[in-house]
Structure formats: C-alpha cells, structure tokens
C-alpha positions as CSV (number, residue, x, y, z in Angstrom):
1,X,23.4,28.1,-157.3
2,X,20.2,26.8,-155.8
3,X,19.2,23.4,-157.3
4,X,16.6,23.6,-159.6
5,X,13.7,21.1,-157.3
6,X,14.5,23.4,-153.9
7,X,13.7,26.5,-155.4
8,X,10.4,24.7,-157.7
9,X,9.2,23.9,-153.9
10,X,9.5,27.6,-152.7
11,X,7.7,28.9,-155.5
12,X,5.1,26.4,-155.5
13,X,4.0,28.0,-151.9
14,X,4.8,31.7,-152.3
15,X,1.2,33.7,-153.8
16,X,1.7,34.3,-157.8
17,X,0.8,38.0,-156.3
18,X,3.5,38.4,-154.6
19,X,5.9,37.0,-157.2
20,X,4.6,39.2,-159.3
21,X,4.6,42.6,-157.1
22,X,8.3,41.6,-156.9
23,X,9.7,42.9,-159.6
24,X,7.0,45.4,-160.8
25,X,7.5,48.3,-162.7
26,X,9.5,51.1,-161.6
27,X,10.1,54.8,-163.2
28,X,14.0,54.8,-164.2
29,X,15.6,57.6,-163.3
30,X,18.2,59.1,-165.9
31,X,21.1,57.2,-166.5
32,X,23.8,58.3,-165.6
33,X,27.1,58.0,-167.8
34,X,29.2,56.3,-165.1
35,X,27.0,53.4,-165.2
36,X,27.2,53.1,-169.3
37,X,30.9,52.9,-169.1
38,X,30.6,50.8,-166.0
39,X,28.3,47.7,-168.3
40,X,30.6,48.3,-171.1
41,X,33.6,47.3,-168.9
42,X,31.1,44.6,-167.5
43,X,30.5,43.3,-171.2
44,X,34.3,43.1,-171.4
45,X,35.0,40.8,-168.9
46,X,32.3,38.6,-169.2
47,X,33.6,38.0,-173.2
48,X,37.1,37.0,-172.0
49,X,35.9,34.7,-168.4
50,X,33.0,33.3,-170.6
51,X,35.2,32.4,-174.2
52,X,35.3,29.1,-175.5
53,X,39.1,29.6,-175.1
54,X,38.4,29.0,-171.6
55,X,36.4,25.3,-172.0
56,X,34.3,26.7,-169.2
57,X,36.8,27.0,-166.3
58,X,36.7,24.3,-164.6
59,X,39.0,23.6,-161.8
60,X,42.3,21.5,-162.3
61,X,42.1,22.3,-166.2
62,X,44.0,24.7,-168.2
63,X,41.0,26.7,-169.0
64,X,40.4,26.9,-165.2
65,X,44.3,28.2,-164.9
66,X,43.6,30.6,-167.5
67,X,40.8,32.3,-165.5
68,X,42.9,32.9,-162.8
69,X,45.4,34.1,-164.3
70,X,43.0,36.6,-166.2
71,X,41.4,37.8,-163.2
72,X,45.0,38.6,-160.8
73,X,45.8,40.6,-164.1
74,X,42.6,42.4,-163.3
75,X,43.6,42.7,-159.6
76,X,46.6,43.7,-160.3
77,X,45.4,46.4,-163.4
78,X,43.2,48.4,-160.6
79,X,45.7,48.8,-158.4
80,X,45.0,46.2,-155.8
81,X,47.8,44.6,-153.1
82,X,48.4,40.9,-153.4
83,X,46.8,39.2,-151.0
84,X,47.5,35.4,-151.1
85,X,49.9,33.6,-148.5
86,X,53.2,33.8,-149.9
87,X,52.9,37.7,-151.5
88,X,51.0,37.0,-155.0
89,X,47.3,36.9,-155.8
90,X,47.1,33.0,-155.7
91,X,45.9,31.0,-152.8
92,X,46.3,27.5,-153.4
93,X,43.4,25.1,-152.6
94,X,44.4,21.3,-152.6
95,X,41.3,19.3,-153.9
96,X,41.0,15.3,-154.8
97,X,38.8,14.0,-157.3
98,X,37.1,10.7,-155.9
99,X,35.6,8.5,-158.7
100,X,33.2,5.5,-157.8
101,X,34.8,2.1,-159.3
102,X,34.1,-1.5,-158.4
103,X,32.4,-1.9,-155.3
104,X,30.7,-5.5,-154.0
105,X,28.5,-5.9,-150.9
106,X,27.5,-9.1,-149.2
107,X,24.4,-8.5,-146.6
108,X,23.0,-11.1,-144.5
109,X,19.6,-10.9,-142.9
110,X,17.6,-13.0,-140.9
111,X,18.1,-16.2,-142.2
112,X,18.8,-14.6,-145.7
113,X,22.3,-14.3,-147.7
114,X,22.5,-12.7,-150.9
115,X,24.7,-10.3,-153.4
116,X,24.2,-6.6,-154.5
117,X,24.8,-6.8,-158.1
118,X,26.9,-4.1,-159.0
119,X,24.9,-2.7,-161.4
120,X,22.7,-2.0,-158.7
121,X,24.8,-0.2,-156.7
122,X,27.2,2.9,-156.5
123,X,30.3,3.2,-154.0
124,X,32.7,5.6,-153.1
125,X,35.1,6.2,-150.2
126,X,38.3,8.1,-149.4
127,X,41.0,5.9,-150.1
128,X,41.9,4.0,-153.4
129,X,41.3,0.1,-151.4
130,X,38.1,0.1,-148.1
131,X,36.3,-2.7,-147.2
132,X,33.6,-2.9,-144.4
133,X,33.0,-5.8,-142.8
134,X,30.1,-7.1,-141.1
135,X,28.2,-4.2,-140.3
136,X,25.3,-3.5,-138.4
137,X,22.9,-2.4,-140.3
138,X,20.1,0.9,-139.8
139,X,17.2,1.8,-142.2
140,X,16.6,5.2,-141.4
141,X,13.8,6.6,-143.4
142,X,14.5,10.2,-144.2
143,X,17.4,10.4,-142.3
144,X,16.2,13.9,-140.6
145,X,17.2,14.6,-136.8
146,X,15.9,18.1,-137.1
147,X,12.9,20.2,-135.1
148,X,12.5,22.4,-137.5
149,X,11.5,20.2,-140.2
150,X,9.5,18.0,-137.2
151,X,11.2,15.1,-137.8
152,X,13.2,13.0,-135.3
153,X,14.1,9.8,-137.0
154,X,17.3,8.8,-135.2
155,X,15.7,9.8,-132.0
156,X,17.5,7.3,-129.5
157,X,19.4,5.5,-132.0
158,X,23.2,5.2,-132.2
159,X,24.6,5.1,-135.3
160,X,28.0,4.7,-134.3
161,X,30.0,1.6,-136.8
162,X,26.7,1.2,-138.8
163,X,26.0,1.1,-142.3
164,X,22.7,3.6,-142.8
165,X,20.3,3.5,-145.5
166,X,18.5,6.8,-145.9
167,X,15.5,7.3,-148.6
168,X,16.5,10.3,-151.3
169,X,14.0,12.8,-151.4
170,X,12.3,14.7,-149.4
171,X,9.5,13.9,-147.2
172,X,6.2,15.3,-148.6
173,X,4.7,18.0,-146.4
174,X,8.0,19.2,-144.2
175,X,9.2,22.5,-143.7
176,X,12.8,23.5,-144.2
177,X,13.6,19.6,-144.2
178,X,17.8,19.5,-144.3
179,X,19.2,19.0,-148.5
180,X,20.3,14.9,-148.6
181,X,24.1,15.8,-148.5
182,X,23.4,17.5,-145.1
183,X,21.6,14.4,-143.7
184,X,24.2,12.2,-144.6
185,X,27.1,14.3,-143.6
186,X,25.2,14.6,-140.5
187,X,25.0,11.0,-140.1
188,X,28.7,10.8,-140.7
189,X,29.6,12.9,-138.3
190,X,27.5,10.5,-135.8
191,X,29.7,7.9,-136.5
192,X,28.3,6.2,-138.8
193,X,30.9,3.7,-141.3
194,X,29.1,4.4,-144.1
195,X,25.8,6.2,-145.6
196,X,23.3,4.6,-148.4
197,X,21.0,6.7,-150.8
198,X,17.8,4.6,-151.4
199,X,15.9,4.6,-154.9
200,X,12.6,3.8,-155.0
201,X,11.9,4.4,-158.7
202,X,13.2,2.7,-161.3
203,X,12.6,5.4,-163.9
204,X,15.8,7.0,-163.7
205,X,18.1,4.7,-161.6
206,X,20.7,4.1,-164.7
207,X,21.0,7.9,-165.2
208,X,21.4,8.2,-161.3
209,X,23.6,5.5,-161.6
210,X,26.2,7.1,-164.1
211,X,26.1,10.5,-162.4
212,X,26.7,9.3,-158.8
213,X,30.0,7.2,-160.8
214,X,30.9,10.7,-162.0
215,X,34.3,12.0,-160.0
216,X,33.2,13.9,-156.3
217,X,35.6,16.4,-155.6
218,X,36.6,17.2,-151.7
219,X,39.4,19.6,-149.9
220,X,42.3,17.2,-149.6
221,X,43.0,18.7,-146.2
222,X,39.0,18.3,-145.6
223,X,38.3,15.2,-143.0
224,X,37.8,11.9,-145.2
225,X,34.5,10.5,-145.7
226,X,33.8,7.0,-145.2
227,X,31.6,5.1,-147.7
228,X,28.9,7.0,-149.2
229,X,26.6,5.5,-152.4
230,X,23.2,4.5,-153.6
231,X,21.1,1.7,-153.8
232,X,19.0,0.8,-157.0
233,X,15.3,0.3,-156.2
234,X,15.8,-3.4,-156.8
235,X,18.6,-3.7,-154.7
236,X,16.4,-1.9,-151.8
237,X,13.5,-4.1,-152.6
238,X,15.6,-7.0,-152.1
239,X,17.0,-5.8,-148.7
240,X,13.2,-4.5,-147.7
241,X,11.9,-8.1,-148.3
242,X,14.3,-9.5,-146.0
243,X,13.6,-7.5,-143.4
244,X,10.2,-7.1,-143.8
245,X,9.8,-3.5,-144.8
246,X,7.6,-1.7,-146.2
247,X,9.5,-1.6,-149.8
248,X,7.3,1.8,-150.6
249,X,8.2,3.1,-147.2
250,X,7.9,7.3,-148.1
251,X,4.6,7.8,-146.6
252,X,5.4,5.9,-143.4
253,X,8.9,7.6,-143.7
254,X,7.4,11.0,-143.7
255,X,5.5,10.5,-140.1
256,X,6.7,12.9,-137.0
257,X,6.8,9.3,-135.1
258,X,8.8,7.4,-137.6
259,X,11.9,6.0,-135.8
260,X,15.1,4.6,-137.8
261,X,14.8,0.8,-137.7
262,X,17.6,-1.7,-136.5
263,X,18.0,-4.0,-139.1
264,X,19.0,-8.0,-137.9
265,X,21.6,-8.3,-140.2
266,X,25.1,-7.1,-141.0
267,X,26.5,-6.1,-144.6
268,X,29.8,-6.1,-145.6
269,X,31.3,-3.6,-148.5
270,X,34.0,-3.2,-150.5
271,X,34.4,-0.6,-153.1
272,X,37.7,0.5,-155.2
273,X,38.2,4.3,-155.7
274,X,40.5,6.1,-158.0
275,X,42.3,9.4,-156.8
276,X,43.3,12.6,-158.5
277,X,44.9,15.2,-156.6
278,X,45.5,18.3,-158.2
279,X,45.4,22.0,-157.0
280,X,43.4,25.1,-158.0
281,X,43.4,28.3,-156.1
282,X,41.5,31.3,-154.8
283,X,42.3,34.5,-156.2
284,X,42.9,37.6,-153.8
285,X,43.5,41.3,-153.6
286,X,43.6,43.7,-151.4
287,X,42.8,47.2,-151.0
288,X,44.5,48.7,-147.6
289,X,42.5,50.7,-145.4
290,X,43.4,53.9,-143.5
291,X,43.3,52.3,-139.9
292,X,45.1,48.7,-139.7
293,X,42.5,48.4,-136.7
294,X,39.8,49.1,-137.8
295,X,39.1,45.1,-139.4
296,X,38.6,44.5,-143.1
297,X,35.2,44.0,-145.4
298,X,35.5,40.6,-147.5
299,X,34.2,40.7,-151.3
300,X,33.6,36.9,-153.0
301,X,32.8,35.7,-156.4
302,X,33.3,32.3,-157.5
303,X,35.2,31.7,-160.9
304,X,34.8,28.3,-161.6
305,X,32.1,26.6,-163.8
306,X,31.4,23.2,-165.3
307,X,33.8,22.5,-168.4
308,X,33.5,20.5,-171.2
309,X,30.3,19.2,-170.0
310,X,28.5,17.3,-172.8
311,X,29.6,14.6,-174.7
312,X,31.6,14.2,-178.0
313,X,29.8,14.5,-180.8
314,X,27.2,17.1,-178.5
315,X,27.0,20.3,-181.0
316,X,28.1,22.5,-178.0
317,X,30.2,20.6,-175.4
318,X,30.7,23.4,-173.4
319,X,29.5,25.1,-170.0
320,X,30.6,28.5,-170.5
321,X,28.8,29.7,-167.0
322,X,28.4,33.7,-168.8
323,X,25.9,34.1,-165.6
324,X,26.9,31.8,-163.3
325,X,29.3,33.5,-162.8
326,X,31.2,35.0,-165.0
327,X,28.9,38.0,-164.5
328,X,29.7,37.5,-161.0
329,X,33.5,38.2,-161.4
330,X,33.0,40.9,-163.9
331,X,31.3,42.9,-160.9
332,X,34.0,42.1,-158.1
333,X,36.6,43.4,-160.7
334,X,34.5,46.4,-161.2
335,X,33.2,47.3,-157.5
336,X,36.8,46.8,-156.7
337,X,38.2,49.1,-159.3
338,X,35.5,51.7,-158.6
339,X,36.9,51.7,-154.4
340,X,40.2,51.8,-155.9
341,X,39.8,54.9,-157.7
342,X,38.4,56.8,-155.0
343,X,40.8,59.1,-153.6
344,X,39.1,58.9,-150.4
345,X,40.7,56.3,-148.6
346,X,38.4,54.0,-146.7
347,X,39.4,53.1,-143.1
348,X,39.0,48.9,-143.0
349,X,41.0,46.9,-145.8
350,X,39.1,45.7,-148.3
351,X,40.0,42.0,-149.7
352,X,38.6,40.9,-153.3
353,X,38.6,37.2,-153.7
354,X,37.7,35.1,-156.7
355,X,36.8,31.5,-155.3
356,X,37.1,28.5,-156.6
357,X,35.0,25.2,-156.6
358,X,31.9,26.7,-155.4
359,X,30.2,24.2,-158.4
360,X,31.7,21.4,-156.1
361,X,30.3,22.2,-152.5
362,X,31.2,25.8,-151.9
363,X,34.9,23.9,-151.4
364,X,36.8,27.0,-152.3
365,X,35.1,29.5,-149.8
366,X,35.4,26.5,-147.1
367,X,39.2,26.6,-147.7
368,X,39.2,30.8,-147.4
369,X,37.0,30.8,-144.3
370,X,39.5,28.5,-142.8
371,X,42.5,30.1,-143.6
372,X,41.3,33.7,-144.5
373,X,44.1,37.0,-145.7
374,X,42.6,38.3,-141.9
375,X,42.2,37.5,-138.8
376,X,38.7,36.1,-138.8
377,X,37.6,38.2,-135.8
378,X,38.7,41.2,-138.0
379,X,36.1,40.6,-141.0
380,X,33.0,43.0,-140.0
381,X,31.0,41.7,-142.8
382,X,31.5,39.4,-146.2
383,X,29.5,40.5,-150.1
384,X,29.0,37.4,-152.2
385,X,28.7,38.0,-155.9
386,X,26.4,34.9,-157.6
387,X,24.9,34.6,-160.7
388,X,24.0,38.9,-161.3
389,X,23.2,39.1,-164.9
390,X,19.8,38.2,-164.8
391,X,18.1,41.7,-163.5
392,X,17.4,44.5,-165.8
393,X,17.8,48.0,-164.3
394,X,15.3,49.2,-162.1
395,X,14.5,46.0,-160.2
396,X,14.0,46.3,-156.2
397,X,16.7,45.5,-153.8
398,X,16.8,42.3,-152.3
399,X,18.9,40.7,-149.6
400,X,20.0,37.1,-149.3
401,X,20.7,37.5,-145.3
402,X,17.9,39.8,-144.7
403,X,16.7,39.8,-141.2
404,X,19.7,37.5,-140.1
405,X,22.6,40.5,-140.0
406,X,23.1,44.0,-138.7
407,X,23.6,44.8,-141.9
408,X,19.8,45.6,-143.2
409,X,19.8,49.3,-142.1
410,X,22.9,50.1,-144.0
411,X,22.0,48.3,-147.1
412,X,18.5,49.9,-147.1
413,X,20.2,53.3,-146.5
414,X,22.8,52.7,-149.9
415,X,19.3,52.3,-151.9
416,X,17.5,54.8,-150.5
417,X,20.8,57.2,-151.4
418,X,20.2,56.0,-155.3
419,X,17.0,56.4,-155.3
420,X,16.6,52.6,-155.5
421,X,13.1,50.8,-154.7
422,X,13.6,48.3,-151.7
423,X,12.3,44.5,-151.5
424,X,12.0,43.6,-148.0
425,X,11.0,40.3,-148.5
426,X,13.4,37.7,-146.7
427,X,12.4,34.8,-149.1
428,X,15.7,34.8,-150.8
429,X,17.1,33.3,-147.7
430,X,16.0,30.2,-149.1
431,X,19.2,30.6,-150.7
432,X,21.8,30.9,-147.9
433,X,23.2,27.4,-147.6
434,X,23.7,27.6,-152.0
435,X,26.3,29.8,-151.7
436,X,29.2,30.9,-151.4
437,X,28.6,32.9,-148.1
438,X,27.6,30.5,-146.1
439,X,31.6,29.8,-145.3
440,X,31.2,32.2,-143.2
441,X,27.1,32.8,-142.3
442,X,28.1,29.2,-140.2
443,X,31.3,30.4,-138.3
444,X,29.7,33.4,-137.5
445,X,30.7,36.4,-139.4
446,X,27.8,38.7,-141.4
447,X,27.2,37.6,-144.7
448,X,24.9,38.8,-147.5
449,X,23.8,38.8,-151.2
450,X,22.7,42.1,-152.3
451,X,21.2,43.5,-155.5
452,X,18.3,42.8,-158.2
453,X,19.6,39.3,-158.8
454,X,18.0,38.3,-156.0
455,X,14.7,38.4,-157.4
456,X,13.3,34.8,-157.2
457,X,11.0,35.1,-160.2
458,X,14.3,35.8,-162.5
459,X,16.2,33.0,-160.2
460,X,13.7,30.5,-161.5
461,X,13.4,31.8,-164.8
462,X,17.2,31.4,-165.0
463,X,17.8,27.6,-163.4
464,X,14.8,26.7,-166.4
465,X,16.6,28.1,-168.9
466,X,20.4,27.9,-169.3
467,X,21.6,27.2,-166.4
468,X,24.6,24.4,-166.3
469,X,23.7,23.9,-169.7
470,X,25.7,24.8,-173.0
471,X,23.0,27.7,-173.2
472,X,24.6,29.5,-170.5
473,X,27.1,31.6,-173.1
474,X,27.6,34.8,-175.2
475,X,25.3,34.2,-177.6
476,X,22.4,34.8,-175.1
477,X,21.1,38.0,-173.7
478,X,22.9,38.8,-170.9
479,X,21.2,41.5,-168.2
480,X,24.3,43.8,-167.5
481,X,22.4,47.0,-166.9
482,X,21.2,46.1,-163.7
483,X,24.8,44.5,-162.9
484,X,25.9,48.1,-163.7
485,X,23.3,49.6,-161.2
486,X,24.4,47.4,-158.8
487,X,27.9,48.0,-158.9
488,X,27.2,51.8,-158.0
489,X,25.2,50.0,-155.2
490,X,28.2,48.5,-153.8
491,X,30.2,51.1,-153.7
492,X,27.8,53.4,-151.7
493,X,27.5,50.3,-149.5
494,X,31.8,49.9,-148.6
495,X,31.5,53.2,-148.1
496,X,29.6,52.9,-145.0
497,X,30.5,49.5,-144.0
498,X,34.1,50.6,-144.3
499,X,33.7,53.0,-141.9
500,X,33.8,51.6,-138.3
501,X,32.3,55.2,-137.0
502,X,29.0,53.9,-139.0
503,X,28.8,50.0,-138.2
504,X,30.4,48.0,-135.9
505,X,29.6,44.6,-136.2
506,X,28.3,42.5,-133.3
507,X,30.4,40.6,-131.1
508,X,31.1,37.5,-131.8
C-alpha cells in the first residue's frame, strides 16, 4: 500500500469537490443472487487468511507457511493446474533478512577529525563484516536527478566510490519528486559505496533510530547493496559545521540550481550485519486456455502481511492484514473459481498467483516478473488485487493504470455491460509504483488495478484508520459487497482480454 504522507500530499491538492463527486451516490440495481453467494464465499476466506491462527502471515514464519498452504488448497479446490517450476503450486522466493548491528565511522574534514557516536547513527550492508575506508565524501541535498520533479542535484557530479549524504524528506513545492528509496537506489546504481539518510529534527530520531535497526529484507539472488543508513541530526550538524554547511539546508536544498556539494574530507565506515536466509514462496495456478498461442492474462494478490507486530505485553500483538490483503486473496480465489466454472473455455491461459513480500518492497512480484510461469512476451496484460474491502457496492470504477495501457476501452466496456458507473479520473495512478504491478508496468507489460477500491477518499480513510495496525482484523467492518461486485467485474473483463480476436496487446 501507499504510505500514509504520499497519499496526505495528493489529497492536500486535489478540490474537496472532486473528492467528493467521487464516490457519490448511485441507484443500485437489484442484486443479484450470484453476487450474495459470491461475499459469502468472500467472508469465508477472509476468516481463515485473516485468523489469529495465522499470527498475521508474515513471511519466513509458520503462520506465513500456513497461508500458502491454505490458498494452493484453494487453487487446487477450483480446479486450477499447478503452476510453479517443479509441477506444484509453490514457487520458491529466496529472501535474506539484513539487520543493522554495530557500525563506527571516522570522518575527517578540513582540518577536523572526529567520531560518529553510534547512537547517532544506523548501518547496514550486505555482508555479515564491510568496512569503507577513506571515502570521498558528497552532500547531496535531496538527492533528485529527475526533470520531472525539476530537480538536477547531481547534475555533473560523479558519484562513483563516494559516500552520499542525502536529506530525507521531500523537498517542499516539487511535483512527482522520486520516494527516498528510489533516490538512493538510484544513487547506488551510480556507483556510489554507500548512501546516508540525513535527520534534521531531533523529535523523532530515537524512534527513527530503532526502526531503521529493524531487519530489511531483500531477494537473495537480488544484486547486494552497499552501505545504506541514517545520520542523527546531531551527527549531521557536526559534519555540516565542518564543512561549513548550512546545517538547516532544506530550503536551499529544495532550489532548481542546487548542485550536490564535494565535501574535502573522507570518512571511513564500518558496520557489522547479521543474516537470515530463509525462503517463502509465490503461490500459482493455472487455468489453460483454448489456443497455447494465443499468450496468457496474469492475476496477482499478495498474501503476506506484518506478523506479530507489537510488543509483548501490547493487548493485540497482531497484524492480521483482513484488508490488506487478505480481502485481496479472497477475490483472486473467487474471480479464479468463477473462470473456472465457465464451460466456455477462454482462449489465453490464465495464471492466478498469490505473491509474497509485497510488505517488503514488492520483493515477491520482483522475483515473478523475473522468472514468470510464461514467456514474458506472452503475458497480454497483468490484474493486481490490493487492499479491496474498503468499497461498498455501487461505487464508480476506477483504474490504477488509466490512461497508461490499451486496456481502458475494455475495462470501460465490462462496466458499461453491468450497468456500472465509470470514474475516469487517472488520480489513482498516484499509486502505480505501491504495488504489486509495477513488476511488470517497468519491464513493460500492461498492468492495472481495477474496481471501487480505488477510490482515494476510502484509500485515505483506510491508511488513517487500521492500516498496519492490530485494527486491521475481523472484528471490524469489512466492505465485501463491493468486493463481490467486483468479482463479477472481473470476470466480464477475462472474458474479453482472454480473447485475442478482441485485444491484442501492443508490441513490445
């Protein structure tokens, strides 16, 4: 899901109007009895994925194992084909658990030596033992290379062996400025030996502190990542001082001409890091197709959640995750057993998968878009289920992906058929990069959230209330009407994507 502050900033500039006229009232048609059995069955699955007996399924645990094995039962209920690599429903994803642990630097500028307490300062890297030594040193403001946010800050600068110290935040007043993790990754990518998170406030840095110490989790096949951590705003000052920079620097930071900043120095790090590899796995099934040719339409939901989540002694130490996304796999099970059902045979293969570590970095769908059930030319178009039990019946139709696939004219035309109300309104793509879909939106290969979920009002409403919190469980309403609504949705939309006479994706 989105992070709460990115989506705050969206609504913050969209008219209250608007908001508003999104999810306005509708007459409801009568309801028919398909869709009553349909949230029943809904209700069902979302009791078992979302039980205490599951501890919140969290990869690597036994409640996580539990899940999966719940949902290939499902698969394999309907009537669907394994589809995993070595003939059953399980595709394993290898992941490793990073946690920060000691971690020392030494920086030298100008004529000025000093220590980084270590309570001032968070470290993590790829292997157990990394040290740095004598660095160059950049202080890169924002950290943004990117026109569209009109920010150019390593404009001319090679980063290549340095150690970069990028502010957190974003810079007040730009536009689609990149999420932090992007700008360092980016920065990685450059070359760079290591990437630092500035603080500037000290309200805060302890909790900051423990959470950036909490255990990252990466593909174990993924590349490794060099030294990545924060910097309290004490530690920063002291650094600032010595080079003589502006130790407030975010409004001079946030300037089209700002320029990243050679610092005359060098820094050395060390940092120790303790490694858990463990695997989980993605959950597949498959539906054949009447014409092997003809490609294959991909269906995700993620499975995984938070765990235990709160301390001992917390009343509820749970994350259940009954919407996010629980609700989410309830409706692949039930789109997929609704095709499955249908005499009438659709020509491309259909593949269900249940994803894993999407709560980590979309890790899970990474791992599937690399190694897919299908030749990746061969996937006309990919459905991401996220978070769905949220919007009542009746709400408009919105797309995450709208005006950036072929597929608008189809999905408009499955509403239409329903007698569904259609919100053209492309705002949810604020959304695209926060899910599970984007595996494949960057390689590519069509990708889209569809259905009354996507109503941002409801979004925000959600991430205030119970969202990765405790909250998120059975005891609270949960929305599965409109989950039901949309499962008929999808199914009138396979239909025609299925069918290569009606859409033939672009080439690629």
């Amino acid at each position: 899901m989105l992070p709460r502050h990115a989506m705050s900033r969206f609504l913050r500039t969209t008219p209250p109007l608007l908001l508003s006229a999104l999810i306005a009232a509708q007459p409801l048609a009568a309801r028919p009895a398909a869709e009553t059995a349909i949230e029943a069955r809904l209700r069902a699955h979302v009791d078992v994925l979302a039980s205490d007996a599951m501890e919140g399924r969290k990869p690597g645990t036994p409640g996580g194992d539990m899940a999966v094995r719940y949902i290939a039962g499902q698969f394999s209920r309907i009537g669907l084909q394994p589809g995993g690599p070595d003939g059953s429903f399980y595709a394993p994803v290898a992941l490793i658990d990073r946690s920060a642990g000691d971690a020392s630097s030494e920086w030298r500028i100008g004529q000025q030596a000093f220590v980084v307490k270590a309570d001032d300062l968070v470290l993590r890297a790829a292997d157990a033992d990394t040290r740095i030594a004598a660095a160059p040193i950049i202080y890169g403001g924002y950290g943004i290379d990117d026109d569209k946010a009109g920010l150019r800050n390593f404009d001319g600068v090679d980063v290549t062996g340095a150690v970069v110290l990028i502010l957190s935040g974003q810079p007040e007043g730009a536009k689609q400025a990149p999420a932090f993790s992007e700008r360092r990754d980016a920065l990685l990518k450059a070359g760079a030996v290591a990437v630092l998170r500035i603080e500037t406030e000290d309200k805060g840095w302890s909790a900051i502190r423990d959470a950036l110490s909490e255990p990252r989790t990466d593909l174990a096949d993924g590349p490794l990542p060099p030294i990545t951590g924060a910097l309290s705003p004490a530690a920063w000052g002291r650094i600032a001082s010595a080079a003589g920079l502006d130790a407030a620097p975010m409004i001079a930071a946030a300037k089209p001409d700002f320029r990243a900043v050679r610092i005359d120095g060098a820094v050395s790090l060390a940092v120790r890091t303790a490694l858990r590899p463990y695997t989980s796995w993605n959950v597949i099934g498959r539906l054949p197709g009447g014409d092997p040719a003809a490609g294959a339409l991909l269906y995700l939901a993620h499975w995984d959640h938070l765990g235990i989540c709160q301390p001992a002694g917390a009343p509820d130490r749970i994350c259940n995750g009954a919407v996010d996304n629980a609700s989410g796999v309830a409706m692949i099970v039930e789109v997929a057993q609704s095709l499955a059902a249908d005499k009438k045979r659709p020509m491309r293969d259909l593949y269900f998968v249940a994803t894993t570590a999407e709560e980590m970095g979309l890790l899970g769908a990474y791992a599937l878009a690399k190694a897919p059930p299908v030749d990746p030319a061969k996937i006309a178009a990919v459905l991401n289920f996220d978070t769905v039990a949220i919007a009542p019946r009746g709400t408009p139709v919105a797309a995450l992906g709208r005006g950036q696939t072929p597929l608008d004219p189809f999905i408009d035309a499955a509403a239409r058929k329903l007698g569904r109300r259609i919100n053209p309104s492309t705002d949810a793509n604020v959304l695209t990069q926060r899910q599970d879909g984007w595996a494949f939106t960057r390689i590519g290969i069509p990708a889209v959230m569809v259905g009354g979920s996507l109503n941002l009002n409801l979004i925000q409403a959600y991430l205030n209330g119970p969202y990765h919190k405790p909250g998120d469980d059975l005891a609270q309403p949960l929305v599965l009407d409109g989950v039901a609504e949309d499962v008929r949705l999808h199914v009138a939309l396979a239909r025609r994507l299925a069918d290569p006479r009606r859409y033939r994706p672009p080439p690629r």
